[in-house]
Structure formats: C-alpha cells, structure tokens
C-alpha positions as MATLAB code, in Angstrom:
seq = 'XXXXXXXXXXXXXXXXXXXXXXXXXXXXXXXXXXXXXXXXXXXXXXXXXXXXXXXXXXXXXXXXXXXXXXXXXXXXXXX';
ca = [
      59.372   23.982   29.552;
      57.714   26.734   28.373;
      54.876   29.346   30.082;
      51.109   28.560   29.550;
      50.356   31.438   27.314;
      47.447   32.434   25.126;
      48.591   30.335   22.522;
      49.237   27.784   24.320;
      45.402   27.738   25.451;
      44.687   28.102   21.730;
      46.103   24.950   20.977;
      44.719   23.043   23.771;
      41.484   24.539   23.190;
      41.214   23.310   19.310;
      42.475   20.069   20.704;
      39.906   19.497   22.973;
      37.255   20.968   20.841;
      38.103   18.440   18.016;
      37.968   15.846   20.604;
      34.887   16.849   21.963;
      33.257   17.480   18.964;
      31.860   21.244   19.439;
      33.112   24.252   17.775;
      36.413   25.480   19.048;
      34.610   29.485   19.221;
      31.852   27.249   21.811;
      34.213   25.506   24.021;
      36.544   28.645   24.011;
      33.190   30.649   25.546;
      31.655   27.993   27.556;
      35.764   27.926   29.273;
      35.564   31.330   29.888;
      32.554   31.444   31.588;
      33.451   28.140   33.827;
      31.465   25.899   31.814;
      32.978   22.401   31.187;
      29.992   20.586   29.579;
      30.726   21.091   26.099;
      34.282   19.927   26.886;
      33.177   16.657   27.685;
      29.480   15.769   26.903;
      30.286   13.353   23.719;
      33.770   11.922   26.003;
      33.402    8.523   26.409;
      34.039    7.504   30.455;
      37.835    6.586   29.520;
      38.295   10.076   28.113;
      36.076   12.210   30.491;
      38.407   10.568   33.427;
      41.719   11.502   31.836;
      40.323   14.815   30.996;
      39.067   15.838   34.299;
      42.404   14.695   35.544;
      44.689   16.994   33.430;
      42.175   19.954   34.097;
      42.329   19.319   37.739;
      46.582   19.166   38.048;
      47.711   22.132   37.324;
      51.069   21.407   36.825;
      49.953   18.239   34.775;
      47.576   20.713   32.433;
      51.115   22.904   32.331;
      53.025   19.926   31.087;
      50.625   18.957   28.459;
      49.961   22.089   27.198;
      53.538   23.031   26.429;
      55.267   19.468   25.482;
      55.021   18.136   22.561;
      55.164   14.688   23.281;
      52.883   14.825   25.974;
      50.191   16.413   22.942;
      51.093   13.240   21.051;
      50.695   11.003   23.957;
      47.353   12.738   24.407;
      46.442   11.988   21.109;
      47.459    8.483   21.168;
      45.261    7.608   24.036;
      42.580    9.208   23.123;
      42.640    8.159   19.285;
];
C-alpha cells in the first residue's frame, strides 16, 4: 500500500470536490483550515454518513486514498 502523500490528498481532494460540488481550490482551503462544510453541504444523508466515516478512520481514509479499487468502490456507491 502506498504512503498518504500530497498527491495522494490531491486526488482525494478533486474527488470529493466533484462529489460535493464546490471548487476543488475551496474545499482544498476550507480542509486546511478544519472546515468540513463545503465537503459535505450538497451530500445527501447516505453520502454524508459514508463520508464522515472514511474521514474519521484513519487507516480506512489511508486505504481509500491509495487503492485503486477502493476509489472505484467509492465511486460506485456514491454514483
């Protein structure tokens, strides 16, 4: 498995900026500063749950941010 790096958060951060449907420079600057809002304001319940549970696992945020099949199951669940 590979190391959560910078681009690693790159990835996950246009991911979940698509998803969210914000500008990736937004979410990238509300993260930084703690902020989550943006992340998931236009989530629907299904999505905000699964979100707040990868972001709250470590080792679960690890996984998905460096496996490729977890990004596609990620996709597939949340469309």
């Amino acid at each position: 498995m590979q190391n959560f790096n910078s681009k690693n958060m790159d990835q996950l951060i246009g991911i979940l900026a698509q998803k969210a449907g914000v500008s990736k420079d937004k979410l990238a600057a509300d993260l930084k500063e703690g902020k989550l809002d943006s992340a998931i304001e236009n989530m629907n319940p299904e999505q905000k749950a699964k979100f707040n549970q990868i972001v709250s696992n470590p080792a679960l945020a690890n996984m998905f941010i460096s496996n490729p099949q977890a990004q596609a199951l990620y996709k597939k669940f949340l469309g």
